[in-house]
C-alpha positions in Angstrom: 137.7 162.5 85.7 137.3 158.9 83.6 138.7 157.4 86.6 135.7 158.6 88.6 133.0 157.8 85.5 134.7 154.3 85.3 134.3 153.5 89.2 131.0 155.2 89.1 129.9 152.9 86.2 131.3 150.2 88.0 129.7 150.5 91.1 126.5 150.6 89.6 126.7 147.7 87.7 128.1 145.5 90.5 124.7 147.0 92.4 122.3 146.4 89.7 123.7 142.7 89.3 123.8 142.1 93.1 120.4 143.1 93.5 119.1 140.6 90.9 120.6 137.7 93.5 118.7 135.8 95.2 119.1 133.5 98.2 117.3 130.4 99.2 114.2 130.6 100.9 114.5 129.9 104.4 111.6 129.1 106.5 109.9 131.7 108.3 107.3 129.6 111.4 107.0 132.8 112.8 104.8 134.4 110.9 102.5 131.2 110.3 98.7 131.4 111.9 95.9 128.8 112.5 93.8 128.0 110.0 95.9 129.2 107.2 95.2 126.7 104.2 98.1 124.2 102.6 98.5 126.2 100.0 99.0 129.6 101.7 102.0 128.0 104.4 103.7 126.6 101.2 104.0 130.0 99.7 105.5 131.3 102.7 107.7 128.4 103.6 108.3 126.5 100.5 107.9 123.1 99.4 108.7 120.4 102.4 110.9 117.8 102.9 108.9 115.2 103.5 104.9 114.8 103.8 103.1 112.3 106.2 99.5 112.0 106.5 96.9 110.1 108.0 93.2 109.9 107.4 91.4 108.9 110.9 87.7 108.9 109.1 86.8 112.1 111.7 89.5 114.5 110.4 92.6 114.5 108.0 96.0 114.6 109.4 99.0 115.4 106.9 102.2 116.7 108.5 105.2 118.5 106.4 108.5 118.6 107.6 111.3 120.8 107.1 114.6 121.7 108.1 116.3 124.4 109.1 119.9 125.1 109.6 121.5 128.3 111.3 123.3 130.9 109.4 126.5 128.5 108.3 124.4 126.0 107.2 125.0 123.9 110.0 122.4 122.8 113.1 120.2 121.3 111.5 117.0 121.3 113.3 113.7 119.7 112.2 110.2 121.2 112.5 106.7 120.3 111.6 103.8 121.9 110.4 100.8 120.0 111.3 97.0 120.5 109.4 94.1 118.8 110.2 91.2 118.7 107.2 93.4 121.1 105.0 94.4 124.1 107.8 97.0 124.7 110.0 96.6 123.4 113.7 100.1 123.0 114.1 103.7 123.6 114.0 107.0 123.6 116.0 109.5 120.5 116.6 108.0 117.5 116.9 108.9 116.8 120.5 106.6 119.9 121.5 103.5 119.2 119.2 100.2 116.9 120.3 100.2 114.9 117.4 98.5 111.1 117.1 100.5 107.9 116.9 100.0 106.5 113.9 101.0 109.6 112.1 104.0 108.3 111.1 102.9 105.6 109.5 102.7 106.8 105.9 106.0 109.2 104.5 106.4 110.6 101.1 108.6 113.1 99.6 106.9 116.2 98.4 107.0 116.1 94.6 
């Protein structure tokens, strides 16, 4: 019977304690929408990588990258989100998106 109490016990701690683990966020573009404000993608993504912005005098360009790896950590593939005057207009891999020359004229890392 203290056999069973003890494995009891100890499955419950090793339940409670795996529970209070987290992992590393990992970014989630599905769920992202136009219009959604800087500080709203951050909260569901996380901080960037890198930032590059523009200002064209008609509108505000500021691009965040990130990277994303597969399940092994391995695969890394890059992805932008893209806003224009402070919201969302943007995102995917840079190959696919419309996004203005100069852009990448300016890079920063994300403090």
């Amino acid at each position: 019977m203290d056999r069973i109490l003890s494995f009891i016990f100890i499955l419950l701690i090793g339940s409670a304690l795996s529970s209070c683990a987290t992992l590393p966020k990992k970014p989630v573009f599905k769920d992202l929408a136009f219009g959604m404000s800087e500080g709203a993608v951050e909260d569901m993504l996380g901080a960037p990588k890198a930032v590059q912005g523009k200002d064209y005098g008609t509108a505000e360009i500021e691009v965040w990258e990130y990277t994303v790896t597969d399940n092994k950590g391995k695969n890394p593939e890059t992805f932008w989100v893209v806003f224009q005057d402070g919201r969302l207009s943007q995102w995917g891999r840079p190959e696919t998106l419309e996004t203005q020359a100069p852009i990448v004229s300016f890079h920063k890392t994300k403090e």
